[in-house]
C-alpha positions in Angstrom: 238.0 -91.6 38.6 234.4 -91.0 38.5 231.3 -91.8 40.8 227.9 -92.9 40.0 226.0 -92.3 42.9 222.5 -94.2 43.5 219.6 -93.1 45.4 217.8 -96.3 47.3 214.2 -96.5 47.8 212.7 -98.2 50.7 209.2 -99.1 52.2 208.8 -100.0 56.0 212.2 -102.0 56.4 212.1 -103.5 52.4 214.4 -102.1 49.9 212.5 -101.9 46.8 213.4 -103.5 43.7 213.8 -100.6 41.6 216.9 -99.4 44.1 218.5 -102.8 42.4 217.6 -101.9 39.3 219.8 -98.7 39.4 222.3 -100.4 40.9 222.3 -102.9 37.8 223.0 -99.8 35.5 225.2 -98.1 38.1 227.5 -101.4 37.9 226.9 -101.2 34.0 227.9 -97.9 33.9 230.5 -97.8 35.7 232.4 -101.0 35.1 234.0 -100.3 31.4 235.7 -97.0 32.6 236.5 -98.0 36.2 234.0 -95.8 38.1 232.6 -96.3 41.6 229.3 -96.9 42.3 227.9 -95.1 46.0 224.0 -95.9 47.6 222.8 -93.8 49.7 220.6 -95.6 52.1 218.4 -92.5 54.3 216.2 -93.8 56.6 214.9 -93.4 60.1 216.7 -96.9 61.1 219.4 -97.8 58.0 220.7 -100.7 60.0 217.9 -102.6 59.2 218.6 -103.2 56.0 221.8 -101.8 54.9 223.0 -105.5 54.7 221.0 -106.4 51.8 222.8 -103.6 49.7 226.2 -105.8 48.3 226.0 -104.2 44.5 227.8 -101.2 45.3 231.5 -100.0 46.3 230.2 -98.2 49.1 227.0 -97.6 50.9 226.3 -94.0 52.6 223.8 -93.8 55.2 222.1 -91.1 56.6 220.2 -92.1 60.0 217.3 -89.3 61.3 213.5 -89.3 62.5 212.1 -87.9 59.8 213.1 -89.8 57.1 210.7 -92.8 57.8 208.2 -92.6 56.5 209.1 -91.3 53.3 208.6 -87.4 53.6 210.0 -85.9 49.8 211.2 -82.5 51.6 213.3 -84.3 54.2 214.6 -87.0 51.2 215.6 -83.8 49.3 217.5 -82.6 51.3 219.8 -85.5 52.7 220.1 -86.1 49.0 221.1 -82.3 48.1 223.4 -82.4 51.3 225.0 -85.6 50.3 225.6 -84.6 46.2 227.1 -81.6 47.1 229.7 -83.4 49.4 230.5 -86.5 47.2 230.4 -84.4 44.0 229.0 -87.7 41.7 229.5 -87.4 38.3 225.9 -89.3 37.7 223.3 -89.7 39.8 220.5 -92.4 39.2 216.7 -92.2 40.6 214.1 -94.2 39.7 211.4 -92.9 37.7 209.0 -93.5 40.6 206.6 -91.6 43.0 209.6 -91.0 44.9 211.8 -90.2 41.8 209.5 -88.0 40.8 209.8 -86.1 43.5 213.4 -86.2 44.3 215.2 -85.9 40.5 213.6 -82.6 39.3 214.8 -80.6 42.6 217.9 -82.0 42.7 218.6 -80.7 39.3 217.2 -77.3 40.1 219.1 -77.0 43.4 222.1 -78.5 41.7 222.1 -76.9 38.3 222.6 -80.5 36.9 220.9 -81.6 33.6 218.1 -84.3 34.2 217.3 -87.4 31.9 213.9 -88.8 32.8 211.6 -91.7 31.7 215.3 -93.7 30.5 215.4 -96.7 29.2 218.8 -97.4 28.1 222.2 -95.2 29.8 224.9 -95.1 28.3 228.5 -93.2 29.0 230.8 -91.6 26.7 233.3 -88.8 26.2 232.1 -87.1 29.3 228.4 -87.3 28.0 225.4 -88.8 29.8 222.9 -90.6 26.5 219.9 -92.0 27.4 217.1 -93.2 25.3 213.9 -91.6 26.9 210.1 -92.2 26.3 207.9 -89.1 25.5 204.0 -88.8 25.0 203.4 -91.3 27.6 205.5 -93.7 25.5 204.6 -93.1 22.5 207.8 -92.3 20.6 211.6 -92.7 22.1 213.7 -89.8 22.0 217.7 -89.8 22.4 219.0 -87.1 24.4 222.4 -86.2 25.6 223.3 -84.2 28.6 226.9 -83.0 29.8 228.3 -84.3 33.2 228.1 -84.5 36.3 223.9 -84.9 35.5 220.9 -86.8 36.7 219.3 -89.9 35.7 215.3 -90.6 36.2 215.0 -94.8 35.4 211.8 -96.5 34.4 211.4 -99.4 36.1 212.1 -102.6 34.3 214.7 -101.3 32.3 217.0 -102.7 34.1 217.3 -106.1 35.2 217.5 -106.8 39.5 220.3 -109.5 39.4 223.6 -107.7 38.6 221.7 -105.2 41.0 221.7 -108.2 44.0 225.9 -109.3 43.2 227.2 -110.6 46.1 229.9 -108.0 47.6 231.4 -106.2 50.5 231.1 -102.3 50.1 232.7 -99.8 52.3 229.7 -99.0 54.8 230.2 -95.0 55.3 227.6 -92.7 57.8 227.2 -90.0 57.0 225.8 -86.7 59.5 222.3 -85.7 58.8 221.7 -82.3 57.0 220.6 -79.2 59.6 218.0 -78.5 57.1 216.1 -81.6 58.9 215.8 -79.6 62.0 213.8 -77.0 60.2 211.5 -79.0 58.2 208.4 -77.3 57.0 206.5 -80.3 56.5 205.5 -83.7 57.8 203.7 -86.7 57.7 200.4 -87.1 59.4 199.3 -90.8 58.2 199.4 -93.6 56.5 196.4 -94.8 55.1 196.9 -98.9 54.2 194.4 -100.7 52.1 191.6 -102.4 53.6 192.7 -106.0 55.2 190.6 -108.8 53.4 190.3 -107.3 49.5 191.9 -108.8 46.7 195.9 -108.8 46.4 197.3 -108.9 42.8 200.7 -109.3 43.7 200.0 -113.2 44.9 198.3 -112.9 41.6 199.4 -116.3 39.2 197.4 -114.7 36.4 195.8 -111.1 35.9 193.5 -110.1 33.0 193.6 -106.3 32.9 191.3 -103.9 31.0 192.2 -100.4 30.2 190.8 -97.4 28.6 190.1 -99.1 25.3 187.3 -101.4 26.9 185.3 -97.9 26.7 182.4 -98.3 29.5 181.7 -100.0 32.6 178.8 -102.0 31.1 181.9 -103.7 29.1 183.7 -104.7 32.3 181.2 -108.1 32.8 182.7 -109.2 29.6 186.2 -109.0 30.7 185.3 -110.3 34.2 183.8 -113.5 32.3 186.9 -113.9 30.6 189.1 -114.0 33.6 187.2 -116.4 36.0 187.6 -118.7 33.0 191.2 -118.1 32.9 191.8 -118.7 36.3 192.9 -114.9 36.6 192.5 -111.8 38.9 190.6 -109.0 37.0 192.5 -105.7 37.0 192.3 -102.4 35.6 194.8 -99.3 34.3 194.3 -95.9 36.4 192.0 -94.6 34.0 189.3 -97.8 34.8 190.1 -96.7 38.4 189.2 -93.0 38.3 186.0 -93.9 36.8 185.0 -96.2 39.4 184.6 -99.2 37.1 187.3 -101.1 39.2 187.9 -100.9 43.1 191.4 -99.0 43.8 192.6 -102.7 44.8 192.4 -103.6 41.4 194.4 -101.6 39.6 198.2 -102.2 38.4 201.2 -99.7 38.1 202.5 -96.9 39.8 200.3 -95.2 42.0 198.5 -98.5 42.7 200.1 -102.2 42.7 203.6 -103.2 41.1 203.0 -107.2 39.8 204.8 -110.2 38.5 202.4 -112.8 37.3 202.9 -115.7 35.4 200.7 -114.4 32.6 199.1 -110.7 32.4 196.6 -110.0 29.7 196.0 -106.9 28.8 192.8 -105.6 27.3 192.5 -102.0 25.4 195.7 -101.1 28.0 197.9 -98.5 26.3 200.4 -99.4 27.9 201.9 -95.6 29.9 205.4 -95.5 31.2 203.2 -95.8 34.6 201.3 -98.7 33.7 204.5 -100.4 32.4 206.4 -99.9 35.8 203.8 -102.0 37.4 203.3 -104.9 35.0 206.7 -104.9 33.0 207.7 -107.8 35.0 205.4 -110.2 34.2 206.4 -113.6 33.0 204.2 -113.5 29.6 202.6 -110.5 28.9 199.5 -110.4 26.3 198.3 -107.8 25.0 195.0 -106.7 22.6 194.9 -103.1 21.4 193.8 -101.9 18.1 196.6 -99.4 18.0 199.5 -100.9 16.7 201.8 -98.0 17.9 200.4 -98.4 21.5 203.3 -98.5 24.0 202.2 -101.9 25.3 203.6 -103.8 22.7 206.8 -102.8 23.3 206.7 -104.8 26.7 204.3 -107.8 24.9 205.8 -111.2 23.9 202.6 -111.4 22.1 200.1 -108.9 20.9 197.2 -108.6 18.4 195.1 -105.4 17.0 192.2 -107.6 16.7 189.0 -105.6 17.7 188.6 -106.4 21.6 184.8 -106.6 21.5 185.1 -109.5 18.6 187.5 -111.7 20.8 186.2 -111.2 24.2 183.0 -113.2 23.7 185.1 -115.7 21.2 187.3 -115.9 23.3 185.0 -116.9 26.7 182.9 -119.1 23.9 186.5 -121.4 23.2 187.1 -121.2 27.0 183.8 -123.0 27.8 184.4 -125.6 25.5 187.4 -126.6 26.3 
């Protein structure tokens, strides 16, 4: 019998909600051919909130110092330690900050194959398939890979429900590697966002403008559009890295994961990064004068109208009613 073995991402004393996501397509996975599903659960503390972990036969934990806060060369190597001991035919990641960092060495240190940026997983005749984005989302690929091999999941692909099943797994500890006695880096702070700025994920609604609004003197335009909608203004990392936008402001993965009721997006390509934050959303918008753009993909409804034409028509209807 196989094993599909999940690796669970946690902030502070939070699991995350993409570690329920994997276990969604863990259970998925595994339930046709009669596989187990193991989450490893590494913190400094796992008692704190191993409990909330039911979707899996068995939780492993891995309790040591310098696994909280998240440190990648410490996580790397409880998770090299603890493939090489449970020998799982699949592991799952999430295509995250700390996916990112975890998948690609544990397929060099393990020789496994690595599927990343999937979608969809499916299982068959020994065979990993996943369908993959490429070119920041551009296109989908399909790819295949051998087992035992290593799954990288975007976020959203994967609904948190069948994730959250109510169960009682075996609850295993397991010994800490040596290797995180002879660590060769650490962490020296945590820098938090400044109390008192805006917070987009109390957000209701969130207008968001991306690269396609093209200059800053375009932001006022967008900024009109969202105080008449009610709605936080927000930006993609590219508005960010200009400086057009405060850091608060901007959605997906290296700055806020949100679920609005509404998110309008503005000349937002729509990146497998941007997605993670905002694929959530209740109603997603979106305007973008490439029809191919990735964002429409996640969209329940979407236009190519040019963005300059509807903003001011737009904040013209708003005004009157």
């Amino acid at each position: 019998m196989g094993t599909i073995l999940v690796y669970v991402e946690t902030r502070g004393a939070t699991v995350l909600p993409i570690s329920f996501e994997l276990l969604a397509a863990a259970r998925s996975l595994a339930a046709p051919v009669g596989w187990t599903v193991e989450a490893l659960l590494a913190a400094a503390d796992p008692s704190g909130f191993g409990a909330e972990i039911t979707g899996a036969d068995r939780v492993l934990t891995v309790a040591h110092p310098s696994l909280s806060p998240f440190l990648p060369e410490a996580h790397a190597a409880v998770l090299a330690a603890v493939i090489e001991a449970r020998q799982p035919d699949l592991v799952l990641c999430g295509y995250t900050t700390a996916g990112l960092d975890l998948a690609p060495a544990m397929a060099v240190r393990t020789g496994r194959a690595l599927a990343a940026y999937c979608r969809t997983l499916t299982l068959e005749n020994g065979r990993l398939t996943a369908a993959a984005q490429v070119y920041g989302g551009k296109l989908a690929a399909e790819v295949e890979a051998p087992l035992p091999a290593i799954a990288c999941v975007v976020p959203g692909a994967f609904g948190e429900e069948a994730g959250r099943a109510a169960g009682t797994p075996e609850r295993m500890t397991l010994p800490p590697p040596d290797a995180l006695g002879a660590l060769r880096t650490r962490v020296v702070d945590e820098v938090q966002p400044a109390a008192g700025g805006v917070d987009l994920t109390q957000a209701e609604r969130i207008l968001c403008v991306g690269r396609g609004i093209g200059e800053a003197a375009k932001i006022p335009q967008a900024a009109e559009v969202a105080a008449l909608l009610g709605a936080e203004l927000a930006g993609s990392r590219p508005i960010i890295d200009n400086g057009w936008l405060e850091k608060a402001r901007q959605v997906g993965k290296s700055g806020t994961k949100v679920r609005p009721k509404l998110y309008v997006a503005l000349g937002v390509s729509g990146a497998p990064e941007h997605l993670e934050g905002m694929a959530r959303a209740e109603l997603i918008v979106a305007v973008n004068s490439d029809a191919h753009a990735p964002i429409f993909g996640a969209a329940h409804f979407g236009t190519t109208v040019d963005l300059f034409e509807l903003l001011p028509a737009l904040a013209e209807r708003l005004r009157t009613g």
